[in-house]
C-alpha positions as CSV (number, residue, x, y, z in Angstrom):
1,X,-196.3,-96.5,32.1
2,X,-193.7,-93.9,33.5
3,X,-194.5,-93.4,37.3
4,X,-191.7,-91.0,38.9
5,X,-191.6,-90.7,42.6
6,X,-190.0,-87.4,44.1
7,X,-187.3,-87.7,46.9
8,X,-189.3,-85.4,48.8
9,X,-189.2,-84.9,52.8
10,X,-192.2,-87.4,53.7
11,X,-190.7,-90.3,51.7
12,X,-187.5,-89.2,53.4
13,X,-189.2,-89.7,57.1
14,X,-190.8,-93.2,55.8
15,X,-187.3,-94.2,54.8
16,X,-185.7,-93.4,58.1
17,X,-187.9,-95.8,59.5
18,X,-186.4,-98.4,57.3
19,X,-185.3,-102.0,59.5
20,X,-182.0,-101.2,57.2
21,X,-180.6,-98.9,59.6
22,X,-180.9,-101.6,62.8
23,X,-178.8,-104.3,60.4
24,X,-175.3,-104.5,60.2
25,X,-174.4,-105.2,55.9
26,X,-175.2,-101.6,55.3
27,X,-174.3,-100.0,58.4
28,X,-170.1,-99.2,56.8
29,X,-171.9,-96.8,54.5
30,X,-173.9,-94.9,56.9
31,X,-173.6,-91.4,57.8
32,X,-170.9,-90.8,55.0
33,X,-170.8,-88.1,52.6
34,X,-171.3,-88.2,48.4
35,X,-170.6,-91.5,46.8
36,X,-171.5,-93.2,50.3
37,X,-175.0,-91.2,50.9
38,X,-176.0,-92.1,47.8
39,X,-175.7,-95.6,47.9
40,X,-177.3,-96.1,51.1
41,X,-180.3,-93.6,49.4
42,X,-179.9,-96.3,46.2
43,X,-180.2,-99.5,48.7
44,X,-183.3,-97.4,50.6
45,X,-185.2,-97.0,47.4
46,X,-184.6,-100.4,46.0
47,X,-186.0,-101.6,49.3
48,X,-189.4,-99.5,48.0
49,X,-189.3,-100.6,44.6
50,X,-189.2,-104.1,46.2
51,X,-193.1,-104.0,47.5
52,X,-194.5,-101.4,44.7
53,X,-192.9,-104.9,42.6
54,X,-194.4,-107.1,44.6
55,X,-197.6,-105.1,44.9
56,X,-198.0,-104.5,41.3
57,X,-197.3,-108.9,40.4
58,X,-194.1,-108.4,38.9
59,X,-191.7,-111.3,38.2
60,X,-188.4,-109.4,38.2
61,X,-186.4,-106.0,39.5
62,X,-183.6,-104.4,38.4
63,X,-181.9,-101.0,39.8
64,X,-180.4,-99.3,37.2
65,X,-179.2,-95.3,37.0
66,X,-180.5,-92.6,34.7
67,X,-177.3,-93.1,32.8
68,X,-177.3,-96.5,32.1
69,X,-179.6,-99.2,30.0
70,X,-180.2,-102.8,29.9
71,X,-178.8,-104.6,26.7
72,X,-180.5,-108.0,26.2
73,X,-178.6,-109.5,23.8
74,X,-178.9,-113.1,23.7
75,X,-182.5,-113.5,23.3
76,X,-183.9,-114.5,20.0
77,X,-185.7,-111.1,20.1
78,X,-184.2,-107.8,21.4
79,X,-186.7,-108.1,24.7
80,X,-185.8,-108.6,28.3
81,X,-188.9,-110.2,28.6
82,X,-187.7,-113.0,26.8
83,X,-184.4,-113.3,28.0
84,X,-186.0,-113.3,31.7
85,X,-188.4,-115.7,30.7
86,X,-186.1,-118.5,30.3
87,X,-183.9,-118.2,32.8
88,X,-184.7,-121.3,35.2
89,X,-187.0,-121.2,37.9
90,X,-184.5,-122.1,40.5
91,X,-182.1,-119.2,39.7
92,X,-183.0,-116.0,42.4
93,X,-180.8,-113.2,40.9
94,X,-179.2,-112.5,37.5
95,X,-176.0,-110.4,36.7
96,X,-175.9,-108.5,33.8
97,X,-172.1,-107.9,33.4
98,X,-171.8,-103.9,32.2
99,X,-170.6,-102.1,29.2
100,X,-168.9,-98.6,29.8
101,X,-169.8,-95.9,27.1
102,X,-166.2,-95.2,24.8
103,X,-167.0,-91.7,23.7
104,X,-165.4,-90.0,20.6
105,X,-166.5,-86.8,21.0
106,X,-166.2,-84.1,23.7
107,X,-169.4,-82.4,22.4
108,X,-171.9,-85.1,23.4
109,X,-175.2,-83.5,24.4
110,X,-177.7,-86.8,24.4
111,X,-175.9,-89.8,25.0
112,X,-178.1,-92.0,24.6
113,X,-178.4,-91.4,20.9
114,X,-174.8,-90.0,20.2
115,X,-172.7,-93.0,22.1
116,X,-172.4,-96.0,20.2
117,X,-169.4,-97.4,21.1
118,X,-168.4,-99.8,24.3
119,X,-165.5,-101.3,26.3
120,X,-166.6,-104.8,27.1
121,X,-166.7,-106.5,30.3
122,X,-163.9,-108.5,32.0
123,X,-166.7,-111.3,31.8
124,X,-167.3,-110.8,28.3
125,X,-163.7,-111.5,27.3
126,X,-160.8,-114.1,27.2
127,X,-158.2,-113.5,29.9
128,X,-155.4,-113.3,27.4
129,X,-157.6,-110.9,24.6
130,X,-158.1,-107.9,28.7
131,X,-154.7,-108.5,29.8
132,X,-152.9,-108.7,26.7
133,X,-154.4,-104.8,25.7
134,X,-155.2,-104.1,29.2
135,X,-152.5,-101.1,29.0
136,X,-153.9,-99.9,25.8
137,X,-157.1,-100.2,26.6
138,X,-156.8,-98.1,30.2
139,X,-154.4,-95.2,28.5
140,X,-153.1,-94.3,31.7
141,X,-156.2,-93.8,33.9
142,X,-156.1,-95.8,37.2
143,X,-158.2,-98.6,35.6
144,X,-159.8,-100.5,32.7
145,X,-162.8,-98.8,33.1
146,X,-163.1,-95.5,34.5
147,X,-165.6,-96.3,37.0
148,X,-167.4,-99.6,38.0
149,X,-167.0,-102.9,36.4
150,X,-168.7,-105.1,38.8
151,X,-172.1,-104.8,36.6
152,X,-175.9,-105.0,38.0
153,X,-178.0,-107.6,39.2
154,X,-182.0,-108.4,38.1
155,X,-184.1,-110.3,40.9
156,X,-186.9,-112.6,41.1
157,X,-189.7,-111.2,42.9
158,X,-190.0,-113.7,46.0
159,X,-190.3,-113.7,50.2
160,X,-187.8,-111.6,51.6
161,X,-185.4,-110.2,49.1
162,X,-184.0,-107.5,50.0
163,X,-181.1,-104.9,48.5
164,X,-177.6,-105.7,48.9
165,X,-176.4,-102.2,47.5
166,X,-177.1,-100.5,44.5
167,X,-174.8,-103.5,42.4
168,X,-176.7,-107.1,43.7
169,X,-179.6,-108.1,45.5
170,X,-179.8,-110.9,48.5
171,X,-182.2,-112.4,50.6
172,X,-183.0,-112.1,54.6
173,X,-183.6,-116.4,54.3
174,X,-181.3,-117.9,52.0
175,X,-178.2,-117.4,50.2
176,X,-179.6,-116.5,46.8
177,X,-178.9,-118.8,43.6
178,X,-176.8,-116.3,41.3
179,X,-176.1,-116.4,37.4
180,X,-173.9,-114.4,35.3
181,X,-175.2,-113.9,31.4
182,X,-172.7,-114.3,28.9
183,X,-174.2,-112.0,26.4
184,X,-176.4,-109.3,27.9
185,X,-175.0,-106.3,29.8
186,X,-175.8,-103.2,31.4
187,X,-174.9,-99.8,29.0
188,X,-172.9,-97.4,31.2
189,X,-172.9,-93.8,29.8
190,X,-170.1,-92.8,32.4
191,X,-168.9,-89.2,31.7
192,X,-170.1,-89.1,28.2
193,X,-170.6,-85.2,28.7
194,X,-167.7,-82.6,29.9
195,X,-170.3,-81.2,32.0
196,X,-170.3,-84.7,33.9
197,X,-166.8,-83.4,35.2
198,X,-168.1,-79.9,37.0
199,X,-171.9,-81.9,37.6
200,X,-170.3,-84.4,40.0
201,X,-168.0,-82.0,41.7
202,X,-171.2,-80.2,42.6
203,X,-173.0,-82.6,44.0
204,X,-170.8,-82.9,46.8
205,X,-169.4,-80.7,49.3
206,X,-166.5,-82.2,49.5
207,X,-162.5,-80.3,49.4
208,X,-160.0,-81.5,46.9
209,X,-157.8,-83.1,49.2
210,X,-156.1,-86.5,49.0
211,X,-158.3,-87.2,52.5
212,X,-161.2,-85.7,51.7
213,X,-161.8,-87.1,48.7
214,X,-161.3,-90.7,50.2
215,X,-164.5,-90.2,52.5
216,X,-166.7,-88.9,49.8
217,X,-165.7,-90.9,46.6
218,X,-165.1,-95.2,45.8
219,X,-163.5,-95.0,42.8
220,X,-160.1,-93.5,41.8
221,X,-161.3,-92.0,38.7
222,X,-164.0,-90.2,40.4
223,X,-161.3,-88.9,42.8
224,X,-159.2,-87.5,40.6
225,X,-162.0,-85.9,38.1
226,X,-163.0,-84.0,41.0
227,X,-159.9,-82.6,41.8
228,X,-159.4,-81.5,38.4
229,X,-163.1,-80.3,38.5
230,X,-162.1,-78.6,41.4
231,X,-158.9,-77.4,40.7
232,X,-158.4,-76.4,36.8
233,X,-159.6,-73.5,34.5
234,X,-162.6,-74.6,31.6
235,X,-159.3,-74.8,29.0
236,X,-157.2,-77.2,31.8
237,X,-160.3,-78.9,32.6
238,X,-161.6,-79.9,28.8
239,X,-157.5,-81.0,28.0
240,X,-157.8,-83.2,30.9
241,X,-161.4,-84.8,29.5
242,X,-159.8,-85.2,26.1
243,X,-156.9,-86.9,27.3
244,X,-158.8,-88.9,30.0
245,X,-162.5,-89.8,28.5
246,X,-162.4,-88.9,24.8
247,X,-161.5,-91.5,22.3
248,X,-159.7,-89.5,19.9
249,X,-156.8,-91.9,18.7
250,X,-158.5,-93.3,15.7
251,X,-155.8,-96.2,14.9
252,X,-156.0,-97.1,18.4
253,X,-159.7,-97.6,18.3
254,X,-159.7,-99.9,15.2
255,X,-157.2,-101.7,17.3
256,X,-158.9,-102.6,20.1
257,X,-162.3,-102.9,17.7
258,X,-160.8,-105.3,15.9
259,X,-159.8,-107.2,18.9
260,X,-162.9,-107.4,20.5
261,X,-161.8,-105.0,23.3
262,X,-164.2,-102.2,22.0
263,X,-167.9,-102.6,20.6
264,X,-170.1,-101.0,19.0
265,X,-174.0,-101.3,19.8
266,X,-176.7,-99.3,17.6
267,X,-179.7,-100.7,19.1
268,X,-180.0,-98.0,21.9
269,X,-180.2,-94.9,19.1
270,X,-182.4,-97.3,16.6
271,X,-185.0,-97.6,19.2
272,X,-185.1,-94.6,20.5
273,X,-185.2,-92.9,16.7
274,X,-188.3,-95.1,15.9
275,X,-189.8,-94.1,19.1
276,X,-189.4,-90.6,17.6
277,X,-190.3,-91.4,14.2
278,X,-193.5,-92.6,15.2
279,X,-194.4,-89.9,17.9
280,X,-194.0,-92.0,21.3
281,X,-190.8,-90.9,22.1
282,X,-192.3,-87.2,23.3
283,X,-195.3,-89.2,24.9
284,X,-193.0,-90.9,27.3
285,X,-190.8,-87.7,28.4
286,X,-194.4,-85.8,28.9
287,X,-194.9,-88.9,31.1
288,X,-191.8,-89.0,32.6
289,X,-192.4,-85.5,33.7
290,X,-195.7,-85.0,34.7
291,X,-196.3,-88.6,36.5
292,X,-195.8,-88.3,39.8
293,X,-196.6,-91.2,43.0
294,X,-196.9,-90.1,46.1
295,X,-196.8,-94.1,47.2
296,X,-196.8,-94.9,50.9
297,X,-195.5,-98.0,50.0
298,X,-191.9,-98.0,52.2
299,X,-194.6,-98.6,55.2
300,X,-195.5,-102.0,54.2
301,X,-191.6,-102.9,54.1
302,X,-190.9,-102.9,57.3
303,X,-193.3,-105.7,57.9
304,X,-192.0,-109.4,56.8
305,X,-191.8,-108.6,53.1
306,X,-193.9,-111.7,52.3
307,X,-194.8,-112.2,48.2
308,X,-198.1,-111.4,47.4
309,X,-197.5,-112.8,43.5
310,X,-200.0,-115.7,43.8
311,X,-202.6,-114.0,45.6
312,X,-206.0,-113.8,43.9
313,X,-206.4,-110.9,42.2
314,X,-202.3,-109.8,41.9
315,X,-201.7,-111.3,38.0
316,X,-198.0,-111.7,37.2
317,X,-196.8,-111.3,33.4
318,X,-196.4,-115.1,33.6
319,X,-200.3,-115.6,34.1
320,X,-201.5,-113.0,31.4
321,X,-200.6,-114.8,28.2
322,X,-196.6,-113.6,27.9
323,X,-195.3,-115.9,25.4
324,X,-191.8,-117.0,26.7
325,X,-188.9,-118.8,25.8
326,X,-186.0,-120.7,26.9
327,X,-182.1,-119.3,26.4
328,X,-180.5,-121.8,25.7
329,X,-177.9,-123.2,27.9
330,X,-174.7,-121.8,26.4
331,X,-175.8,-118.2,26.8
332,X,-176.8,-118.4,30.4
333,X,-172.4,-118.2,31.6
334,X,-172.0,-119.7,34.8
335,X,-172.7,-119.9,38.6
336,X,-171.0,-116.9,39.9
337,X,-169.8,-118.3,43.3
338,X,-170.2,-114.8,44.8
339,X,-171.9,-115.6,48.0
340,X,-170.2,-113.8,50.3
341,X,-172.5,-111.2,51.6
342,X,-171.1,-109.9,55.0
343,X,-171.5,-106.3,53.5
344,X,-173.8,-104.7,51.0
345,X,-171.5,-105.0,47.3
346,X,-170.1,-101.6,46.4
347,X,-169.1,-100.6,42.9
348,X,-166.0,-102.2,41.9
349,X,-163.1,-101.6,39.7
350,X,-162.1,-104.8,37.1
351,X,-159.4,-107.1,37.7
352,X,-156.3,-104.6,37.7
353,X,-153.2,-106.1,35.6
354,X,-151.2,-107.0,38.9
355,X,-154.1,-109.4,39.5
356,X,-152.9,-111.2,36.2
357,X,-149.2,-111.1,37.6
358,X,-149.5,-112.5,40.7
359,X,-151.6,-115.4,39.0
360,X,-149.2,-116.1,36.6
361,X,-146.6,-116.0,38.9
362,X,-148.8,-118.5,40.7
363,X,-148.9,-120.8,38.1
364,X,-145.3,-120.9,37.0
365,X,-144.3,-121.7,40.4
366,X,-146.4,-124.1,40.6
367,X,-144.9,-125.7,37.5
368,X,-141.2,-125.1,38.6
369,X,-142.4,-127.1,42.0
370,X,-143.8,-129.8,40.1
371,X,-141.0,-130.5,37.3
372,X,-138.4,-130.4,40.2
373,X,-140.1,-133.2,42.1
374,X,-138.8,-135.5,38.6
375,X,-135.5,-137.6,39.0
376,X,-132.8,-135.8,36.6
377,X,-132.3,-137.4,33.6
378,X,-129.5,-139.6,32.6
379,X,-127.6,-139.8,29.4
């Protein structure tokens, strides 16, 4: 069920036909280098995905990177089927806040079946619980997490959806009806290897100045492993990972375990070791690496991007016997009030401590305002 589709230079001329390029929420990340390339590559091929999707009767899409998974938690089975399946029919888009990968090791070679543990989600906690260990839990690196925190977004299949960067999906008629789960997230395996240091730094020709690097990365973590990456010996460059990535303070980890800061989820290297066990596992890297689509389909998107799920002939899961369920109500968060879609969403750092300052200093201002407006007591 693995179908791979190479970047190669037609699918590259179908994209720069794309109606993308002649609309303005994209057009601040256009004809950038590095972090901005690939995001407008990221919003190009989501834009594909969307009619192969539609073509093909699915319900739902998700864009996720090679190193990350989906973790739907919050189902009564481990299945994003399910989950999906009861997420009401008025609800457009779906925000699976993300998990970034803790690792303890600076010798990780497969993360997917060597990472177990997790720094939760801003969304996932209590206020008090992120800023309260917010130091501890950053250990000097510019923020909570070292890269995004702004999670990823699954959409229904319907008329005119369309990307809104690599992070959330919108639509060209409507300001889409958003949700944010409570429970599931999106796994992010973010520098779990020390040859994630010297990869990055060579996948952009970029110099390591304090300019440079502005143009070509989002993040300040990014920006400052590449200069490392760019700058140190192997010896200077592994201290820096250790310091920076690895999660070697043992008392500090049971710390922030114990508080619910940290996480550990199993269910990635259980599935993947049954999937060995019983043989599939090599079955699906064989198709991973010998399918390959040649699909025109980028042609069909430049046309209205109509729905084709309840034409005759196109069967959605829905309509094949998929038995589904309904999440209950408490495990479906909230509204997300994120409407705001001038501009395609980048990634985006979590809430930085200052934010908690500034609102605190909010509030108790407010109170001082408010208990000055009593007449004094007397007696």
């Amino acid at each position: 069920g693995v179908k791979l589709i190479h970047r190669t230079k037609e699918l590259e001329e179908q994209q720069a036909k794309s109606r993308i390029w002649n609309e303005t929420w994209l057009e601040s990340f256009f004809y950038k280098p590095c972090n901005s390339e690939l995001f407008v590559k990221q919003s190009l091929n989501m834009e594909m995905s969307i009619v192969m999707a539609r073509d093909a009767g699915m319900d739902w899409i998700i864009h996720l990177d090679t190193d990350e998974l989906i973790h739907p938690a919050g189902a009564r089975e481990y299945s994003l089927r399910q989950l999906l399946s009861g997420v009401p029919g008025n609800v457009d888009t779906v925000v699976f806040p993300n998990y970034e990968s803790s690792v303890e090791r600076d010798d990780v070679t497969e993360p997917f079946t060597e990472v177990s543990m997790f720094k939760k989600n801003y969304d996932h906690l209590l206020k008090d619980v992120y800023f309260g260990s917010y130091k501890e839990a950053t250990r000097g690196n510019p923020n909570y997490f070292l890269t995004y925190g702004n999670g990823k977004s699954a959409a229904r299949v319907q008329d005119h959806l369309r990307p809104n960067g690599a992070h959330r999906w919108h639509n060209y008629m409507k300001v889409p009806n958003e949700i944010k789960l409570d429970e599931a997230a999106v796994l992010h395996y973010t520098y779990t290897k020390f040859s994630d240091l010297t990869s990055r730094r060579d996948r952009c020709g970029c110099k390591p100045t304090k300019d440079d690097i502005k143009r070509c990365f989002m993040l300040e973590f990014d920006r400052a492993a590449f200069i490392i990456a760019s700058t140190a010996t192997e010896e200077e460059m592994l201290h820096w990972y250790r310091e920076h990535v690895v999660w070697t303070d043992k008392e500090l980890t049971s710390k922030l375990l114990r508080k619910g800061i940290l996480t550990r989820i199993y269910a990635p290297m259980a599935i993947i070791q049954g999937l060995r066990e019983s043989g599939l596992f090599a079955s699906v890297i064989q198709s991973a690496q010998t399918t390959v689509s040649k699909d025109k389909s980028l042609s069909s998107a430049e046309s209205s991007n109509s729905s084709r799920l309840d034409e005759p002939g196109i069967a959605s899961s829905r309509k094949i016997g998929v038995k589904e369920s309904i999440v209950t109500t408490g495990r479906i968060m909230q509204m997300t009030g994120n409407f705001s879609y001038g501009s395609a969403i980048p990634p985006v750092s979590p809430p930085v401590l200052h934010d908690f300052a500034l609102e605190y200093n909010d509030i108790k201002l407010t109170a001082i305002t408010a208990a000055s407006s009593f007449p004094p007591r007397v007696g």
